[in-house]
N, C-alpha and C positions, 0 to 999 in steps of 0.2 A: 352793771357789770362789776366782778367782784376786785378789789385793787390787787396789784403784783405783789407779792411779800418781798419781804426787803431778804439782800442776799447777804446781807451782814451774817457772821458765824450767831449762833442761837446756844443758848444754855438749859440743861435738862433742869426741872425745875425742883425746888425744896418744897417742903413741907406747908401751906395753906391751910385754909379753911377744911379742905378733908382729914387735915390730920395723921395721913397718912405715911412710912415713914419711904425716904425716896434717898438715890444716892446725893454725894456732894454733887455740886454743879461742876460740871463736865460741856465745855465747847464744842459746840457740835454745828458743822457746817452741815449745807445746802445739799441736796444727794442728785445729783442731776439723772433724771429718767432721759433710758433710750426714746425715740422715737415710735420706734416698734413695739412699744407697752402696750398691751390690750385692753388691762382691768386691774383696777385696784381693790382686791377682796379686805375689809376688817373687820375682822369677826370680835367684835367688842363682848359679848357673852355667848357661852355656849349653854347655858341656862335656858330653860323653855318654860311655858306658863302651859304648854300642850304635852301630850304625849301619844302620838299619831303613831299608829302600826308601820307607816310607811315616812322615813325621815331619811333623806339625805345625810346627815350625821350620824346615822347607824350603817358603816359601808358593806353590813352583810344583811340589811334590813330583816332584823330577828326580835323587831319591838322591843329592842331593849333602852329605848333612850334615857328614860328616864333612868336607869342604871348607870348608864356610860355618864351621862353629867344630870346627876343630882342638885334639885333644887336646895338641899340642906345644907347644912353646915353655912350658914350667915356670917358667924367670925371669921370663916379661914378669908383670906385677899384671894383674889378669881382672875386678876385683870389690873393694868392699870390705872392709876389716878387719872381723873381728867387733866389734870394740870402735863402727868406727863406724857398723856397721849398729846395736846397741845404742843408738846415740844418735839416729837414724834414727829406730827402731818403737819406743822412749820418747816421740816428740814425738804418737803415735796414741793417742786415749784406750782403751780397753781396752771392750772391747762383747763379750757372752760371746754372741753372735748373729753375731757379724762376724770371722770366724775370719781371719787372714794363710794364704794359702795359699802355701805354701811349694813351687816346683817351678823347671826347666828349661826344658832340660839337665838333667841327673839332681841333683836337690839332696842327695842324700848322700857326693858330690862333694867338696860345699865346702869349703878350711881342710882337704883331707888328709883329709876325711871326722869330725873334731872341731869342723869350723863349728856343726853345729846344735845341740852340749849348750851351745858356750857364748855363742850368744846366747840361746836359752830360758831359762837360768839367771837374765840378770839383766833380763829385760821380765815383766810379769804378763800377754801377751797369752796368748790360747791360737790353736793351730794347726793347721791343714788341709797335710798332706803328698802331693805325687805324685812316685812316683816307682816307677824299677825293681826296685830292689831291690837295688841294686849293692851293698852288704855285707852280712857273713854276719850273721845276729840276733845273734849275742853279740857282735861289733863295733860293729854299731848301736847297740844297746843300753848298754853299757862307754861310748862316745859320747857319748849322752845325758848322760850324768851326772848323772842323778836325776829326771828332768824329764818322763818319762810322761809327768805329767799332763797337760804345753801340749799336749798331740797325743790328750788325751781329754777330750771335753765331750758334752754330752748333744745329741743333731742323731737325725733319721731316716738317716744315712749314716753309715759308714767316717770318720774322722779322715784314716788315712791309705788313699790308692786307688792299689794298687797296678797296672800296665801290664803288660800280656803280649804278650810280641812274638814270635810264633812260629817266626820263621827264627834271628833272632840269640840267644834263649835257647836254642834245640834247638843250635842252633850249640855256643853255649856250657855246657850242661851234658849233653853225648852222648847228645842224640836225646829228652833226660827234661825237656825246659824246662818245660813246665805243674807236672808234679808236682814239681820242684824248687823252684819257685813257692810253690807251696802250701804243701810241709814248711817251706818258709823263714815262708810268713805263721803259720801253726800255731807255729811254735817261740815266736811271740814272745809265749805266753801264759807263758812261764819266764821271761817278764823282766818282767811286770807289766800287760801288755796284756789286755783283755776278747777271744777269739775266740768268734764262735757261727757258725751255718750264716744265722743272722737277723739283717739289715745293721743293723739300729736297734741292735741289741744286740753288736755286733761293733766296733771299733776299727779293725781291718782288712780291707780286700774288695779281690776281684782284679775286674780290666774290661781288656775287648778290644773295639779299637775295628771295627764293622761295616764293616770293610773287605772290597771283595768279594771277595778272594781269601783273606781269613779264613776260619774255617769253626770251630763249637764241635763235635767229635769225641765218638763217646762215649767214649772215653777218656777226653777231658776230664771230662767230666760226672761218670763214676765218679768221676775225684781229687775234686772239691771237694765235692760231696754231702754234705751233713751234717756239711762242716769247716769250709768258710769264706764267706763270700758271695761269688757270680762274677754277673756281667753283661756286657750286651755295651752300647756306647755307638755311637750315630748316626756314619756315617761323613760326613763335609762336605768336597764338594770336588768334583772333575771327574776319572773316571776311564773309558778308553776314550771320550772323547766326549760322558759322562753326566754330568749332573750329578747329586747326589748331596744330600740336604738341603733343610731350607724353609726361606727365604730371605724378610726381608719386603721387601726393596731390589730391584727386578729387574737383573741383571745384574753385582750386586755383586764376584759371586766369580767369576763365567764367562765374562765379556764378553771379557777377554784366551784365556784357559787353552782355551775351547771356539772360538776365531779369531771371535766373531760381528761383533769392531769391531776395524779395527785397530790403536787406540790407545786410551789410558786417557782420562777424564773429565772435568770439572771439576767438583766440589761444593762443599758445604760440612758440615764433622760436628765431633762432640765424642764422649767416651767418659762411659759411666755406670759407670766400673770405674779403679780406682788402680794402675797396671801399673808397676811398677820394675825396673829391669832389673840387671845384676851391679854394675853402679856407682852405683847410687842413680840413676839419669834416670829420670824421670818419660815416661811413652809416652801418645800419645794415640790410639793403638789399635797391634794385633799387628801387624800389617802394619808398620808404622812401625818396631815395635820390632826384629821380626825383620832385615828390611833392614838397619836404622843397624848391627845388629854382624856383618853378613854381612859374612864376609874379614876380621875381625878386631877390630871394635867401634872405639867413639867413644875409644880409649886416648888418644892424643894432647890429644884436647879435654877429658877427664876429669883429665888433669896439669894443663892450664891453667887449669882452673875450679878447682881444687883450691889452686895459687898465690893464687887470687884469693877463699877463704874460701869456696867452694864459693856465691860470689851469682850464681845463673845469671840469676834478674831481672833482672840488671844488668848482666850480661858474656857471656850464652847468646846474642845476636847478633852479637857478633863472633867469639865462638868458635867457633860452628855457623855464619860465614858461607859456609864452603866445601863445606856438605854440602846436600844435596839434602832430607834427611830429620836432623828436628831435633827432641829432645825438649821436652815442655810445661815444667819443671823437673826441679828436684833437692831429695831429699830432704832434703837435709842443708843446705839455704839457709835460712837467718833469714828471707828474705822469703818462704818458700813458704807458700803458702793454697790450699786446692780449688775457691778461684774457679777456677781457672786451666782446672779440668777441665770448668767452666761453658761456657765460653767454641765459639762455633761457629769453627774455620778454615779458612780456603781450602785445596782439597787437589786434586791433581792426579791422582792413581791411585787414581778410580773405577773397578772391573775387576777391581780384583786383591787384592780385600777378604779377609780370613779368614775361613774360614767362622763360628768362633766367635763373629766378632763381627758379623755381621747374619746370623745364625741367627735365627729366631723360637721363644722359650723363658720358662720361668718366670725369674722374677727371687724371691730369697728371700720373697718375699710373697707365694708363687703365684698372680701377676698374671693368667697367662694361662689356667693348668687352669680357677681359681677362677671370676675374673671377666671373661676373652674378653679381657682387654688386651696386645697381643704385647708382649715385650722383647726387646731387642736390646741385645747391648752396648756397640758406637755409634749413636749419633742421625744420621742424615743429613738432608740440606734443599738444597735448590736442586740439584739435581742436573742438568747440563748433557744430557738426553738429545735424543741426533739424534733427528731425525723420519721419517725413514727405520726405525726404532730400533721406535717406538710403536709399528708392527701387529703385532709382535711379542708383545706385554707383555701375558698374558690376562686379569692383573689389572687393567686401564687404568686404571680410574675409581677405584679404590680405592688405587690408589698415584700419581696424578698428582698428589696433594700434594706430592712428594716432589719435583717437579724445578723447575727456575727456571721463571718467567715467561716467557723467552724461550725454553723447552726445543724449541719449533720450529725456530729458527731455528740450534741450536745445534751446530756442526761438532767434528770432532775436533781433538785438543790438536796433530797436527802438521800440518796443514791451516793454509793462510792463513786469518786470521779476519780478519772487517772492521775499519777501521783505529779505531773505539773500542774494541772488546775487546780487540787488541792491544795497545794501550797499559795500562801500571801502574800502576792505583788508589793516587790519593794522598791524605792526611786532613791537612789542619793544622787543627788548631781553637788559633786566636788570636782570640777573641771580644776581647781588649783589657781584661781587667778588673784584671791583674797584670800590670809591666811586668817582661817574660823576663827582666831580669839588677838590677833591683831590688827590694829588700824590701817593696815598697807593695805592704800589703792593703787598700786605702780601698775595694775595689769599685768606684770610678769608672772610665767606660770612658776607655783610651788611647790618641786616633786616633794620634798618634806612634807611638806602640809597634807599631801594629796597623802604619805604612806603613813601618815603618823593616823589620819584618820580610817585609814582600811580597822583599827582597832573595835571602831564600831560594830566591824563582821561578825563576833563571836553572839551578839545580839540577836542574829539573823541566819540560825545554821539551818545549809542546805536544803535536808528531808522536808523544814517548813517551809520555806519562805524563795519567794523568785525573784533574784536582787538582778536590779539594772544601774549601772554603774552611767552618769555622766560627766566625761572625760574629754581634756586637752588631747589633742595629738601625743605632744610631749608627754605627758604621762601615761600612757597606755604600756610600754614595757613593765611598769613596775605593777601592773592592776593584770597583764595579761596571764590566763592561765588559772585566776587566784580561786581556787576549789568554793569561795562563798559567792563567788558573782556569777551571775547566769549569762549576763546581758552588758559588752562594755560599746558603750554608746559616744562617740566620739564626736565631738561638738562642731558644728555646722551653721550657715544662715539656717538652714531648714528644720533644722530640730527640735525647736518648740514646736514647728505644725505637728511633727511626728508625737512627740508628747502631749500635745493637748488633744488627739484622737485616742489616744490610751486612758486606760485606769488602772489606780493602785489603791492596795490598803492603806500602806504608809507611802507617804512623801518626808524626806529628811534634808533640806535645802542647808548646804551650809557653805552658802556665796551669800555675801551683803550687796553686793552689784545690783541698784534698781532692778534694770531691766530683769537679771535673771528671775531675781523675786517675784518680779510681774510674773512672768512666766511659770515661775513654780506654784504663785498663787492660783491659778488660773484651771492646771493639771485636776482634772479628776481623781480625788482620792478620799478616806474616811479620815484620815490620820495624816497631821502634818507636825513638824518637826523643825526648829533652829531659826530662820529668819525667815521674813515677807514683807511685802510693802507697804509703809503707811501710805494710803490713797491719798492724804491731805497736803505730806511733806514732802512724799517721791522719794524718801529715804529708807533704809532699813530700819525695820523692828523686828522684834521679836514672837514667836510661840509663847505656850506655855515652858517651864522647864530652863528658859535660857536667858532669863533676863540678866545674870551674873557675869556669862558670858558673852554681852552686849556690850558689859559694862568695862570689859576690857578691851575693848575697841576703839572706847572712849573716854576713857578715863587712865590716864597713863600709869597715875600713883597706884592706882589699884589692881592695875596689871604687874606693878612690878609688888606687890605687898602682898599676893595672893599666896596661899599658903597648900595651892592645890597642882596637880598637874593636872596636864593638860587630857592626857585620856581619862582622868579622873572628869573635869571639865564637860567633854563629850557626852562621857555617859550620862553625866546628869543633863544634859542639853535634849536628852531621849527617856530622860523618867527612871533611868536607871542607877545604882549602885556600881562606882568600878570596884573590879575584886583581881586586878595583878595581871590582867589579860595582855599578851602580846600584839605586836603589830602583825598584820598577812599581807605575805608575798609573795607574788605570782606568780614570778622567776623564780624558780628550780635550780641551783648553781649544783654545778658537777665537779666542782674542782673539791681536792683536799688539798689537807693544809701543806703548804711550802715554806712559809717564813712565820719566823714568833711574832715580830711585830710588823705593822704593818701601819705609816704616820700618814695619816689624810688628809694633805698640809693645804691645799685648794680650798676657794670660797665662789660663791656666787658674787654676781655682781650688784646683786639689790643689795647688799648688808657688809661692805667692806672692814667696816670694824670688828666684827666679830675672829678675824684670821689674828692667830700668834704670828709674829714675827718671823718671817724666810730664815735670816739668821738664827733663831731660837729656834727651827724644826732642824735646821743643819747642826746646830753643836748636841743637840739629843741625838740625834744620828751616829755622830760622829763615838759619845759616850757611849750610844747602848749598843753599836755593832763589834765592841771589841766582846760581848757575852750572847751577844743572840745574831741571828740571822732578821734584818730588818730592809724590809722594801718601800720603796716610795706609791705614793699613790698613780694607780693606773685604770686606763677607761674611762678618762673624763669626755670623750667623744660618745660614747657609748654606752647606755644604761647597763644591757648584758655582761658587758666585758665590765664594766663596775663593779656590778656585783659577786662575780666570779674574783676579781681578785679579791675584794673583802671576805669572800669565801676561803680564800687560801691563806687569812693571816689568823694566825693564833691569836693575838690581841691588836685592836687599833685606835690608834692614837689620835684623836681627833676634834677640829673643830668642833663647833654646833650648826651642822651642816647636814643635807643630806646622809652623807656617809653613816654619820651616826645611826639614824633611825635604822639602814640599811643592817648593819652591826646589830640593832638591837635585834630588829626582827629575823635573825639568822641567830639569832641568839648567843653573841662571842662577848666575850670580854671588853669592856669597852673605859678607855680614859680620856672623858670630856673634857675641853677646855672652855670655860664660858667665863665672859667680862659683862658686855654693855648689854647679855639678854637673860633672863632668868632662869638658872640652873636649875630650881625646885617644877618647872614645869616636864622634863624630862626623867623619865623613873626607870628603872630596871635591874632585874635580880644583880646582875654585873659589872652596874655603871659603877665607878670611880667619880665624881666632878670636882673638878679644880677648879676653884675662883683667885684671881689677886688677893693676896694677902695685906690689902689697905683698909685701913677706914674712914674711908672717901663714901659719903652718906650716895653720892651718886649711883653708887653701884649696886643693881641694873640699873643702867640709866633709860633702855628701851629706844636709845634716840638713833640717828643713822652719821651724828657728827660728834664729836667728843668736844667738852667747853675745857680741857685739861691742857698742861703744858707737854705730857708724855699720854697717850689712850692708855687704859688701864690691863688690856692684853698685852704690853710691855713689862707688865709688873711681875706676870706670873715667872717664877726661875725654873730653870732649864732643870736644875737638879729638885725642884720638888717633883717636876713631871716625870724626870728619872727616878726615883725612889717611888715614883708611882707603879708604874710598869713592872719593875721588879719585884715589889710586892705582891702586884696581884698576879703574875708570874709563876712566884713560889708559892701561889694561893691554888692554881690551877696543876702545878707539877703534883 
């Protein structure tokens, strides 16, 4: 039996004997598989030494294999190193139930055909091989380098199952391809392998796939009789017109291949299978996988992941943002977890599914012989079927779970669609409980935070995009109404169920709060944005785009030294350029103006330092009502009534408080008072900012205590904030 790997964290490996070049070493822990895993597919080359009419890696079977992955090109890199596939299937715990199947492309291929002794050498998994047979036994064998035993464990099947290909073996061994077959599986009981005529008891069995223009010969039958195990396997697919397999998906495989629609789908699916491709990317079904390296695979974007420590969590959106078809992860990432293969996503080519993977079949449980339960190797759900479509489907009743709620009204993907489904699903969940670019965990909610980020909306107008807002209670007046959000979704125990049954284009998470991260990781979508969970630390990290804005979270000195604001901040946290954009606000105020000035002398109670002096809003009071009409601040009970009075002052006077933001986004004149938090983070055509007039290096100090004998909001005088107001006053008269 093979030993347990140690759970010690494991390191991606450098440069060896292959010479090849790899990233620095990067700590990578143990990846713990569900229970519920089916099948470990790794397709170590997609390389073939055949070129069969009929291949499973050609998903519209048009003989083009040998086009889609070409044997040329020897210099370019195809796959990883052995070393770091090693580091790779060390992070899998070892299950003598859950074999890595090892296949293609021809996986004896790989590394010159010495790939596979020397990763079997240093993993204790054991292994399921398919393959043709492309070396002679004593080659293979010599190969291995001692290692039998990963390619024999005790199963009712063959370890390794070997393919017979009738045209290209007769081809290739004059006119004798079966019995050359055979003597090749036979020989390798000289090299330590079990043969019998009885599968359970055999190591090796030959299978041909029930293609129609197969056929088992007696000829055949005499070779293998009593020497090795042969079988014939289900052919999947659509030939001449037929389809071919049972299928629990209606239209999965055929919809395109047999013309019944003339475009592909919309649904939603996840895979119940671990599919890695020659570079370590994670697949979330064959179809996916085969495409991405059709013409030549992901090489380019597998360099740049690779520069980048191979974090696809963290960089697989911009690096994959030019391709159509994008994988779930990568092996070889610190952050990868099998959440990922939890997760349901939006997918556009319903039609043209593999048959492998919504076939109706046993899963290693035998779910389905046993206890009537189908398996499939993707899950599908919400499936977009036309209604035109339905008098078709003889299963109606019994698969109409499977498609969306609106599956009637549901058109094809190049067809005008009515102008909401046209538009691209968007998620922000800003409930306000963590302000985006600082460290406060207090859990109180932050209307500021919450309106300063509606800025983002201008990113996201209407005619495109269908924005769903997630929201505190408390902050729904200021988001109610707001002409950019479709959708304000107001925060609940139950509302991650509600969002993990939905899909979006983009997700924009901008809470560092674990859990919500969990959560936001988790949501179906193409496009993520701001923070997510590291699975190893349970802390926040970052997307692409945001690490700057991480680092003010954490980093105090550099939140107060940063030379950017804060909606400047955001936009870059979303890959954009800020260019002057205003805040949006929901509430509509109806009032006109009543008073010139208006002093918004009130503070929250997370940030007490931040308020001027009671006395120093009274004596500016006192100074500026002998020239102007000045009201005190009103509607602190009430977000409406807030805003409405800010609506009615010609200029206001104000902390660094809500009020502000409120002011800016009505767009009034505004004169800020800021000490112990950074002035340069708030911007607008209008603002005024007034800091104390010391040179006390403290200032901002970003702290919530002051280490001074007087806080520095005592410093500012009464008459610079008066000569303020007056000026911009006579700026506005």
């Amino acid at each position: 039996m093979a030993a347990q790997p140690s759970t010690a964290p494991l390191r991606a490996p450098t440069p060896s004997v292959t010479g090849q070049p790899t990233a620095s070493p990067v700590a990578l822990s143990p990846i713990p598989l569900p229970d519920s895993l089916n099948y470990i597919g790794l397709f170590l080359t997609l390389e073939c030494n055949l070129n069969c009419s009929y291949c499973i890696n050609d998903p519209q079977q048009l003989g083009r294999r040998n086009a889609l992955f070409p044997m040329d090109g020897k210099s370019a890199r195809k796959g990883l190193t052995p070393e770091q596939w090693v580091a790779a299937l060390r992070r899998l715990p070892f299950r003598p139930g859950l074999p890595i199947t090892l296949q293609g492309g021809e996986p004896m291929l790989y590394w010159g055909g010495q790939g596979l002794g020397l990763i079997l050498s240093q993993v204790p998994h054991y292994f399921d091989l398919l393959t043709n047979f492309a070396l002679k036994p004593e080659v293979f064998a010599r190969y291995l380098n001692g290692q039998q035993a990963k390619l024999q464990r005790d199963a009712p099947y063959p370890s390794i199952r070997v393919s017979y290909h009738a045209d290209e073996m007769n081809r290739a061994w004059n006119g004798r391809g079966f019995e050359a077959l055979v003597a090749r599986c036979e020989a390798l009981r000289d090299y330590g392998f079990r043969i019998s005529p009885r599968k359970a008891d055999s190591d090796v069995g030959i299978y041909m796939v029930e293609h129609p223009q197969n056929r088992v010969t007696a000829e055949m039958k005499a070779a293998y009789e009593g020497r090795v195990p042969f079988e014939t396997k289900e052919f999947l697919g659509v030939h001449d017109g037929k389809l071919y397999g049972r299928y629990l998906y209606p239209f999965s495989t055929d919809l395109i291949a047999r013309g019944i629609y003339p475009t592909t789908l919309q649904c939603e699916c996840r895979t119940t299978e671990l599919l890695i491709d020659p570079m370590g990317f994670v697949w979330g079904c064959h179809y996916y996988l085969y495409e991405g390296w059709s013409h030549g695979g992901p090489l380019r974007e597998f360099a740049a992941l690779e520069q980048e420590g191979f974090r696809y969590a963290r960089h697989g959106a911009r690096i994959f943002a030019g391709r159509a078809m994008a994988p779930v992860g990568h092996l070889l990432d610190p952050d990868f977890a099998m959440a990922e293969l939890e997760v349901f996503r939006p997918c556009k080519q319903y039609g043209r599914c593999i048959g492998c993977d919504t076939k109706i079949k046993n899963d290693r449980f035998q779910s389905y012989y046993d206890r009537g339960i189908p398996h499939t190797s993707v899950q599908i759900r919400n499936i977009h079927m036309p209604a035109d479509l339905l008098g078709q489907i003889d299963n109606l009743e019994q698969t109409r779970r499977f498609f969306s709620a609106t599956a009637k009204e549901a058109t094809p993907m190049n067809n005008a669609l009515p102008a909401a489904a046209a538009r691209k699903r968007v998620l922000i969940i800003k409930p306000g409980y963590g302000e985006t670019l600082d460290p406060d965990n207090s859990g109180m909610v932050s209307l500021g935070d919450i309106l300063r980020t509606t800025v983002i909306l201008h990113l996201f107008p209407p005619q495109d995009y269908h924005v769903t807002w997630v929201v505190d209670q408390k902050g729904v007046a200021l988001l109610k109404g707001n002409p950019f959000i479709d959708r304000l979704l107001v925060i609940n125990p139950f509302t991650p169920h509600l969002l993990l049954s939905e899909w979006f284009d983009i997700v924009v998470n901008f809470e560092r709060e674990p859990g919500i991260c969990a959560v936001s990781d988790r949501i179906p979508a193409w496009r993520r944005y701001g923070f997510r969970l590291d699975a190893q630390t349970h802390t926040a990290v970052c997307y692409d785009h945001a690490d700057e804005a991480l680092s003010f979270t954490t980093d105090a000195e550099a939140k107060r030294r940063k030379a950017k604001s804060w909606s400047e901040i955001l936009y870059e946290m979303l890959g954009h350029r800020y260019a002057g954009q205003s805040y949006v606000l929901g509430y509509q105020p109806r009032s006109a103006i009543s008073h010139d000035v208006g002093l918004n002398h009130l503070i929250g109670h997370k940030f007490p330092l931040k308020r001027w002096p009671e006395p120093y809003w009274q004596a500016l009071h006192d100074e500026l009502a002998t020239s102007y009409s000045v009201d005190w601040q009103q509607g602190a009970n009430d977000i409406e009534d807030y805003i409405e009075w800010i609506a009615g002052c010609r200029l206001l006077v104000t902390n660094d408080s809500l009020g502000l933001h409120i002011a800016l986004g009505l767009g009034k004149p505004v004169i800020a008072l800021f000490g112990p938090t950074v002035a340069g983070e708030i911007d607008g055509p209008n603002l005024t900012r007034i800091t104390p007039p010391l040179p006390w290096d403290c200032i901002p100090c970003v702290e919530s205590s002051c280490s001074q004998a007087t806080p520095c909001m005592q410093h500012i005088p009464v008459q610079m904030v008066g000569a303020a107001v007056r000026a911009q006053l006579s700026r506005q008269a």
